[in-house]
C-alpha positions as CSV (number, residue, x, y, z in Angstrom):
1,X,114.4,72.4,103.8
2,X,113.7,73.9,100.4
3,X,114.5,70.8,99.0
4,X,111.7,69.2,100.8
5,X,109.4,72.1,100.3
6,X,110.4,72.1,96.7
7,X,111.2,75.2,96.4
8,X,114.3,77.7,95.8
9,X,116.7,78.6,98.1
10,X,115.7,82.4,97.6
11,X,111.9,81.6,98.0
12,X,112.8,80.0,101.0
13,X,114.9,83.0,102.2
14,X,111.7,85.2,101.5
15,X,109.6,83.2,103.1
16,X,112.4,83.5,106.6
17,X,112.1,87.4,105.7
18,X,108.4,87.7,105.1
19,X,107.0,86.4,108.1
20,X,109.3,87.0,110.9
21,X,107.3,84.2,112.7
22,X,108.9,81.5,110.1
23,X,110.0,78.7,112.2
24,X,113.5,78.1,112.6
25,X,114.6,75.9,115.0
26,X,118.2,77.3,114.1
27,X,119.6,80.7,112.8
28,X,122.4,80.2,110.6
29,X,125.5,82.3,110.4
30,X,129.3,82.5,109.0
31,X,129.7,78.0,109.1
32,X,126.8,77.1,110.4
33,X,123.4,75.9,108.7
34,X,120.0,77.1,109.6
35,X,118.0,74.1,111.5
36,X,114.4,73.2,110.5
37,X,111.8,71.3,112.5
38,X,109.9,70.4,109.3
39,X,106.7,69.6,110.9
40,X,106.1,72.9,112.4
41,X,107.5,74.2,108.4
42,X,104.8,72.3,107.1
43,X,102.1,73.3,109.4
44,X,103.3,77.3,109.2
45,X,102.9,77.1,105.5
46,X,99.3,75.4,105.5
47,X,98.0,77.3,107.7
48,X,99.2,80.4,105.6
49,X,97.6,79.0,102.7
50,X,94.5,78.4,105.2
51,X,94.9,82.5,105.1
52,X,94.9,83.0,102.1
53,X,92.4,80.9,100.8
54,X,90.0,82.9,103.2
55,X,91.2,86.2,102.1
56,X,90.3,84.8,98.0
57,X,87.4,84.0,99.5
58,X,86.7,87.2,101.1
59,X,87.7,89.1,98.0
60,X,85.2,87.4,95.9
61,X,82.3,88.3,98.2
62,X,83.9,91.8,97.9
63,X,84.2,92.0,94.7
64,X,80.0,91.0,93.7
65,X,79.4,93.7,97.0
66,X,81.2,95.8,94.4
67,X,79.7,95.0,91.4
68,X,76.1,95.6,93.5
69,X,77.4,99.4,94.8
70,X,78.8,100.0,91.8
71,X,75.1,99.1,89.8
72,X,73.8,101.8,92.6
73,X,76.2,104.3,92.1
74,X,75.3,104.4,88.3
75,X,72.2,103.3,87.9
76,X,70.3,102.1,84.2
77,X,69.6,104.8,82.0
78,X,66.1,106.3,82.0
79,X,64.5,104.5,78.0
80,X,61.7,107.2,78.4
81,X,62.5,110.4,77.6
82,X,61.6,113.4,79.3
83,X,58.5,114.3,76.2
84,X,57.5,111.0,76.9
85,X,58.3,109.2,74.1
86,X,60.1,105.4,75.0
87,X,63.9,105.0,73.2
88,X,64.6,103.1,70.3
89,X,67.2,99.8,71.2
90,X,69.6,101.9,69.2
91,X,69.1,104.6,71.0
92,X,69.7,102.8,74.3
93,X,72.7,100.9,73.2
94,X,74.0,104.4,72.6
95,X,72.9,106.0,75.7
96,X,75.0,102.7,77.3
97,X,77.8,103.0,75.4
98,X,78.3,107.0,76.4
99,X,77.7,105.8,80.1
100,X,80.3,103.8,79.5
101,X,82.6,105.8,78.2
102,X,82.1,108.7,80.7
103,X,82.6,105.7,83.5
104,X,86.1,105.1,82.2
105,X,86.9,108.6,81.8
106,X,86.4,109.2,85.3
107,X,88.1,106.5,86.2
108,X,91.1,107.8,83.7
109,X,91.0,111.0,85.4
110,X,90.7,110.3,88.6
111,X,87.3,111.7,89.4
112,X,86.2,107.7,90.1
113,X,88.4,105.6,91.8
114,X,87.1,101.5,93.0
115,X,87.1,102.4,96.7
116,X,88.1,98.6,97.3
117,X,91.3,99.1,95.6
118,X,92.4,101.9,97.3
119,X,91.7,100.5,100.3
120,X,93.3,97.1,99.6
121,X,96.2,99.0,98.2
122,X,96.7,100.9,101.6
123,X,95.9,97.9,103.6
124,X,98.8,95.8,101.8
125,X,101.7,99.4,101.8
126,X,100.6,99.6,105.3
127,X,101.0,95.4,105.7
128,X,104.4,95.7,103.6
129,X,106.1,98.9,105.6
130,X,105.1,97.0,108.7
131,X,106.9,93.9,108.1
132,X,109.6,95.7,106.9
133,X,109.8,98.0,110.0
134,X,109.6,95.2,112.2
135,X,112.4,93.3,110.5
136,X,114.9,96.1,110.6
137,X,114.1,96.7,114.1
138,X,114.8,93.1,114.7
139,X,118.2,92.7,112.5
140,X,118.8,96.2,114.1
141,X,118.6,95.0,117.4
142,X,120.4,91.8,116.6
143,X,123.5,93.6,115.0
144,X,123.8,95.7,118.2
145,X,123.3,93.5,120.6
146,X,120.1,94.3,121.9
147,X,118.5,92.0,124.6
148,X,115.3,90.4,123.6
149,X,113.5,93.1,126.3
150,X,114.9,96.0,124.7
151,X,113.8,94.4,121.1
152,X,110.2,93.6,122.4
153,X,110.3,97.1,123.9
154,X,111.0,98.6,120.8
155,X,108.7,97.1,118.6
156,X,106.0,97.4,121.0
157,X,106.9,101.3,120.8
158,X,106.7,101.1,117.2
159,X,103.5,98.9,117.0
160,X,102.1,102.1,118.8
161,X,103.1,104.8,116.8
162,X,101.5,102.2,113.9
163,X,98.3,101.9,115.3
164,X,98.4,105.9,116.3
165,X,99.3,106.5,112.7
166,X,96.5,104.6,111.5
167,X,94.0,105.5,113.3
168,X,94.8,109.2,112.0
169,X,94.9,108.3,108.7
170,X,91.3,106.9,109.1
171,X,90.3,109.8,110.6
172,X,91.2,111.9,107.8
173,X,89.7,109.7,105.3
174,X,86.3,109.6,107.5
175,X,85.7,113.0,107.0
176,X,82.5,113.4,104.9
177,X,83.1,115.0,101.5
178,X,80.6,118.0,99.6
179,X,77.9,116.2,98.1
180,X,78.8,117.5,94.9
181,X,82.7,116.3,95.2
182,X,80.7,112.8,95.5
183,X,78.2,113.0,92.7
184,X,79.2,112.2,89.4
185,X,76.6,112.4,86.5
186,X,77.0,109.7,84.0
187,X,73.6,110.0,82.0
């Protein structure tokens, strides 16, 4: 099969581990090969690249929804100053460049973070520790000789306490800050 798919024998064994949905027709073991229908290979795999074609997609359009909160959140400095008089270019450029530099300072220290990629780093550990949860409940289960109700049971269990656990982390992040944790003054 992972000559067909061109591909290594370790990709292939990711890809079995990854998404515990990977169709086998066959589990190997000790002497025996794994078994392949290769049409229902090929049509898993397309339609995961389907996915993630859509999720590119989607990040784009999240990433220029960014770019536009991000213009909000730190919006152009004022060129007339406060006696009235308008700024030189020069002195804009500067008044830029310190903007600038007191964006990535915050960033550096923490005090700005990209709210995107904290959420799309939670969304893949969460993504991650679920696979992996789910596949040692399943090899678990299989090394002990669980039947495939008490398996199901299980992971059902556990896809509870996931969603329970998620939901309170949400709840925790909904809470409104001080309006001064969320201001930042950048002019």
């Amino acid at each position: 099969m992972a000559r067909r798919l061109k591909v290594s024998l370790p990709t292939l064994t990711a890809w079995m581990d990854r998404w515990t949905e990977f169709p086998v027709a066959q589990r190997g073991r000790n002497g025996a090969s794994y078994g392949f229908d290769a049409e229902a290979v090929f049509a898993f795999l397309a339609q995961r690249q389907e996915e993630e074609a859509r999720a590119t997609a989607g990040r784009d359009e999240q990433l220029m929804a960014l770019q536009l909160s991000f213009d909000a959140l730190l919006p152009a400095p004022d060129p007339v100053q406060s006696a009235g008089r308008r700024l030189s270019t020069k002195e804009e450029i500067e008044l830029w460049k310190l903007r600038d530099l007191k964006r990535k300072e915050a960033e550096r220290s923490g005090k700005l973070v990209i709210a995107q990629e904290v959420q799309q780093m939670f969304e893949t550990a969460f993504a991650r520790l679920s696979r992996d949860a789910t596949s040692f409940i399943r090899r678990l289960g299989q090394r002990e000789g669980w039947p495939d109700s008490q398996m199901r049971a299980v992971e059902g269990q556990f896809a509870d306490m996931q969603r329970q656990s998620v939901k309170d982390a949400l709840a925790i992040l909904d809470t409104d800050p001080d309006t001064d944790e969320r201001q930042l003054n950048l002019t």
